[in-house]
C-alpha positions as CSV (number, residue, x, y, z in Angstrom):
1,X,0.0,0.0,0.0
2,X,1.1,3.6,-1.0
3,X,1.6,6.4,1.8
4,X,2.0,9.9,1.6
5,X,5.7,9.1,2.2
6,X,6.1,8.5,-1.3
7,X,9.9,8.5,-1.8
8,X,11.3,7.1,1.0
9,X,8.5,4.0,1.3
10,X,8.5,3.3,-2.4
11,X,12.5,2.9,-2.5
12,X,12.2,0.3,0.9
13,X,9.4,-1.2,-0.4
14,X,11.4,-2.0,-4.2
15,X,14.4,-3.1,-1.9
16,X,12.4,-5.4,0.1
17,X,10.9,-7.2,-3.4
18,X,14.6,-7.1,-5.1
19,X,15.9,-9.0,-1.9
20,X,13.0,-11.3,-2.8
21,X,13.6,-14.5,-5.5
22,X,13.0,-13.9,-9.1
23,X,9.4,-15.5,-9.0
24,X,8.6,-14.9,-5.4
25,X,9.1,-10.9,-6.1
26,X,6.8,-10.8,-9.2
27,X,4.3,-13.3,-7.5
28,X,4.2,-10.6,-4.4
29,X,3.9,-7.7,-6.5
30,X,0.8,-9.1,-8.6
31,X,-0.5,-9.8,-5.7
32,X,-0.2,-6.5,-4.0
33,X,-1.8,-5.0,-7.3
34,X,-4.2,-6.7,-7.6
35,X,-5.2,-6.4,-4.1
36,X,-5.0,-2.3,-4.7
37,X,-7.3,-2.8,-7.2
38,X,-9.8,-4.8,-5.6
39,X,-9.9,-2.6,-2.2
40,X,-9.4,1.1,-4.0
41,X,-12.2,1.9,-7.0
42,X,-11.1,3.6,-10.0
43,X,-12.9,7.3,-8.3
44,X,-11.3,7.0,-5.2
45,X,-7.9,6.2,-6.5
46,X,-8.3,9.7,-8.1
47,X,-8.9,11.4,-5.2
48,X,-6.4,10.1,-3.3
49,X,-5.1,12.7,-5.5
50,X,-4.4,16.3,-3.8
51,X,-3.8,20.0,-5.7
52,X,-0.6,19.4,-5.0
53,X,0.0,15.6,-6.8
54,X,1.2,14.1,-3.8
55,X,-0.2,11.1,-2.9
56,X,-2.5,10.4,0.1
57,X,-2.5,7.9,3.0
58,X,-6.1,8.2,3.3
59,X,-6.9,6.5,0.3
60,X,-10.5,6.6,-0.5
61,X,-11.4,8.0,2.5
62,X,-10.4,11.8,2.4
63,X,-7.2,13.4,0.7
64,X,-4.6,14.5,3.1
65,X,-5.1,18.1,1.8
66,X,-8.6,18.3,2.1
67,X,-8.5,16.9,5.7
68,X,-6.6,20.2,6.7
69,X,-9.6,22.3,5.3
70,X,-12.2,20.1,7.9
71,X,-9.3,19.3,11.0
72,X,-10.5,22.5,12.9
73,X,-13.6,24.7,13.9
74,X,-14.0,27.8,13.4
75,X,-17.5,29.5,14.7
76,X,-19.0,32.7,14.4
77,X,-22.3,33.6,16.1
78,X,-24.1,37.2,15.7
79,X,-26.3,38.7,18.4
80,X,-27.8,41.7,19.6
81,X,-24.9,44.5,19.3
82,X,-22.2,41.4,19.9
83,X,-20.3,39.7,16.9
84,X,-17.8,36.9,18.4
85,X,-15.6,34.6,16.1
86,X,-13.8,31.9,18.1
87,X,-11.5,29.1,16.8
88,X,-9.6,26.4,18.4
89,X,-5.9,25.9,17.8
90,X,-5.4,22.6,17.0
91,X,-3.3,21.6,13.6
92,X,-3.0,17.7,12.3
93,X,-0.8,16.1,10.0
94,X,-2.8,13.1,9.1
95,X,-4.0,11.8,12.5
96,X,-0.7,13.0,14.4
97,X,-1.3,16.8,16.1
98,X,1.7,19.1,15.4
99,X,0.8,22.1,17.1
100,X,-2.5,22.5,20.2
101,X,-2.4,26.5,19.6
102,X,-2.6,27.8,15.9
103,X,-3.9,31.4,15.9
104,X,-6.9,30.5,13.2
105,X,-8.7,34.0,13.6
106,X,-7.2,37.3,13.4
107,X,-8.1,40.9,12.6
108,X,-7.5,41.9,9.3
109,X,-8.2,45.6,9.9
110,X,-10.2,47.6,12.1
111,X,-13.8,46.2,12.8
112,X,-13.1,43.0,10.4
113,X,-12.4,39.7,11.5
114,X,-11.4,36.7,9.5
115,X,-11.3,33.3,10.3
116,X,-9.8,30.0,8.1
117,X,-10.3,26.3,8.1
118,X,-7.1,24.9,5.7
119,X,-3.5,24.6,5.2
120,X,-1.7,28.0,6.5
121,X,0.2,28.8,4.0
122,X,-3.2,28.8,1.4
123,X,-4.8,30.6,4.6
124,X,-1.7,33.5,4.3
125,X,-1.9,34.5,1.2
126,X,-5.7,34.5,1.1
127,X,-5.7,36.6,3.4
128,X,-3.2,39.0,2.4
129,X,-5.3,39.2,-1.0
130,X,-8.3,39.5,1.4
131,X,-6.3,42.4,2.6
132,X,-5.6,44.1,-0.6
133,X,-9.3,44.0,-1.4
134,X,-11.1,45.8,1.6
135,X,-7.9,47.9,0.8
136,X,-9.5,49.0,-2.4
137,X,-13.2,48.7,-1.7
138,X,-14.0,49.8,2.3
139,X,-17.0,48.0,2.2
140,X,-16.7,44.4,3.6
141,X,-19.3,42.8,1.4
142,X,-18.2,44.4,-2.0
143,X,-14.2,43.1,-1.0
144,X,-15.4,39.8,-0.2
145,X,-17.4,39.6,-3.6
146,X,-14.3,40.8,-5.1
147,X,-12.2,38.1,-3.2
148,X,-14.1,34.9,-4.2
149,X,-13.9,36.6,-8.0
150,X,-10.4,35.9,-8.1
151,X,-9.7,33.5,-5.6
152,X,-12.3,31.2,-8.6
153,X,-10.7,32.8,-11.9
154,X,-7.0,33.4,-11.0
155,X,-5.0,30.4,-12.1
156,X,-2.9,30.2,-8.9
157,X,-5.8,31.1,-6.6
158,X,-8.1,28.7,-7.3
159,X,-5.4,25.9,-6.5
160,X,-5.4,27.1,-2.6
161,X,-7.9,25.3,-0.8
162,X,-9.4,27.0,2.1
163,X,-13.0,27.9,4.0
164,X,-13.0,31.5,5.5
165,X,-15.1,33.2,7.7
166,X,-15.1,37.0,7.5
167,X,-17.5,39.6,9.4
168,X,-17.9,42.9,10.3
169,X,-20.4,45.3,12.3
170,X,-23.1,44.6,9.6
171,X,-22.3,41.3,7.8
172,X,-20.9,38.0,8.6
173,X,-20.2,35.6,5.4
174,X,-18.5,32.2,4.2
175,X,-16.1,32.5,1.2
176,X,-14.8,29.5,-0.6
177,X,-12.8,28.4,-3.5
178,X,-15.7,27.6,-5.6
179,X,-16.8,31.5,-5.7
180,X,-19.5,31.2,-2.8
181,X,-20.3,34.3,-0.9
182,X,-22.7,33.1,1.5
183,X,-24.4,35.1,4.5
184,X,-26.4,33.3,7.1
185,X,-29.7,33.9,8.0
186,X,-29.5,33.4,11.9
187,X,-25.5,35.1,11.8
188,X,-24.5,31.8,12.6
189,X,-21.5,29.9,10.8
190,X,-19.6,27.3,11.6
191,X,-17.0,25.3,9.5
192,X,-14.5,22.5,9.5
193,X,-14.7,19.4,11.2
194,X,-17.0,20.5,13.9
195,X,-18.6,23.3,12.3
196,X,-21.7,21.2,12.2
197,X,-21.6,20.5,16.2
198,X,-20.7,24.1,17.1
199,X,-23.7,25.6,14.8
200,X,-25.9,23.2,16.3
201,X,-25.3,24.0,19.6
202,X,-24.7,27.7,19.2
203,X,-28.5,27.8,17.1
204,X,-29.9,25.8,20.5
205,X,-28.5,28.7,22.6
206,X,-28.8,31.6,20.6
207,X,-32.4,32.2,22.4
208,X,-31.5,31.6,25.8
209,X,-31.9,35.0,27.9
210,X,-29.1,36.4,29.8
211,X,-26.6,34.3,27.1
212,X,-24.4,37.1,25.2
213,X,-22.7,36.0,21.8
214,X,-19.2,35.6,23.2
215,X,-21.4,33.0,25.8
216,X,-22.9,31.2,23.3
217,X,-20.1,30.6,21.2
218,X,-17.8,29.7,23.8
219,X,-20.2,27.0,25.2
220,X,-21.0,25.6,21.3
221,X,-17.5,25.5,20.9
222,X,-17.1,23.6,24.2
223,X,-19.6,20.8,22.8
224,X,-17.7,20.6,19.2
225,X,-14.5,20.3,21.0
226,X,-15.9,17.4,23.3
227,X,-17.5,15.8,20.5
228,X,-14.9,16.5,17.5
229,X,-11.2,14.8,17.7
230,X,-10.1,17.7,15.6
231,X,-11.0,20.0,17.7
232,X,-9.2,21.3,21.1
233,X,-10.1,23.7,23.7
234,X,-7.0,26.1,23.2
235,X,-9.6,28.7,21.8
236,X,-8.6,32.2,19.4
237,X,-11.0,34.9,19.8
238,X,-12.1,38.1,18.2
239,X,-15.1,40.7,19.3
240,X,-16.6,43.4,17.7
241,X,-19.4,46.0,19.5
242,X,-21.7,46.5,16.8
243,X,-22.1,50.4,17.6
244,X,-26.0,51.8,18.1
245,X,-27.3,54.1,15.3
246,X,-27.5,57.8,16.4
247,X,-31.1,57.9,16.2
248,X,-31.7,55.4,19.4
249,X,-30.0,57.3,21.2
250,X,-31.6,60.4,20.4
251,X,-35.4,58.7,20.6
252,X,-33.9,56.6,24.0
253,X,-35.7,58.1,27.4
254,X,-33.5,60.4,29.5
């Protein structure tokens, strides 16, 4: 069976069958073949495939590369004048866990926050482009629109694979490589591996009186983490205080 440790595996692996006798190595490496073929379908052995050639050790189960877009959480939950974005810190390589405290969710400029499930160094440069675009348009929405444009068309773009999360005072949204701008109807989102359990828990509690949305999403990201293996408890945080309109103010009692 192949591994992602293609050079060094492959070259034991041929020494092993040359130590072998003449009809003894062939017989073992028909054998292994065939039994490839049998166990991996013609679809999955292309996946096993990443955007970067290399071959995976999670063969027709889930390519390396795409596991680093789902091996984290990042949640984002939206309430009253509160935007929170939280993320865990955890980063795998394959099912072994490099580093517990990954700083997933930063502050790209005043009152935007941006959040990544994928490989960092696809997660860099997106957002430095990200960057560049609320750069030229101010408003969040138009640079985000802007950003999926060329993060689908451009030739090297489209080859980084990566989920964001980006919000501001007025919109929170999902960008990915496929040129989906998407914005919530609840101003919950939740992606990577337990995006699912975090946005289920943070839509139970979003109602609860007396729960802010820094509470919420640190107790839905406490039930991901419980329930996700990819997910720890070493949690990276941003908040922005959604600032009342001038007219409350002026129509609020004195």
């Amino acid at each position: 069976q192949y591994s992602s440790h293609t050079g060094l595996q492959r070259r034991v692996g041929m020494m092993l069958l040359r130590s072998l006798p003449r009809g003894t190595a062939a017989a073992a490496a028909a054998a292994t073949r065939a039994s490839a073929a049998r166990a991996l379908p013609l679809h999955a052995a292309r996946s096993c495939y990443h955007t970067r050639g290399q071959y995976s050790s999670h063969a027709g189960i889930e390519p390396w590369y795409g596991q680093q877009c789902s091996a984290t959480t990042i949640l984002s939950v939206r309430k009253d004048d509160k935007v929170f974005v939280i993320g865990d810190g955890q980063v795998t390589l394959g099912s072994q866990v490099i580093k517990p405290n990954a700083r997933k969710v930063r502050k790209l400029k005043e009152g935007v926050i941006a959040g990544f499930a994928g490989a960092t160094a696809d997660a860099m440069t997106l957002f430095e482009r990200l960057e560049m675009k609320l750069g030229e348009h101010p408003e969040t929405m138009r640079a985000c629109v802007e950003m999926a444009k060329a993060w689908r068309m451009d030739k090297y773009l489209r080859r980084l694979e990566a989920i964001m999360i980006v919000a501001d005072a007025n919109v929170s949204l999902t960008l990915t490589g496929t040129g989906d701008v998407l914005e919530p109807v609840d101003g919950i989102i939740g992606i990577g591996s337990g995006g699912a359990f975090a946005t289920a828990a943070a839509r139970a509690l979003i109602d609860i009186e007396g729960m802010d949305a820094e509470a919420v999403g640190r107790k839905a990201m406490d039930v991901a983490s419980d329930m996700c293996i990819y997910t720890n408890k070493q949690y990276v945080t941003e908040l922005i205080t959604v600032p009342k309109p001038a007219d409350a103010d002026a129509d609020a009692p004195k």
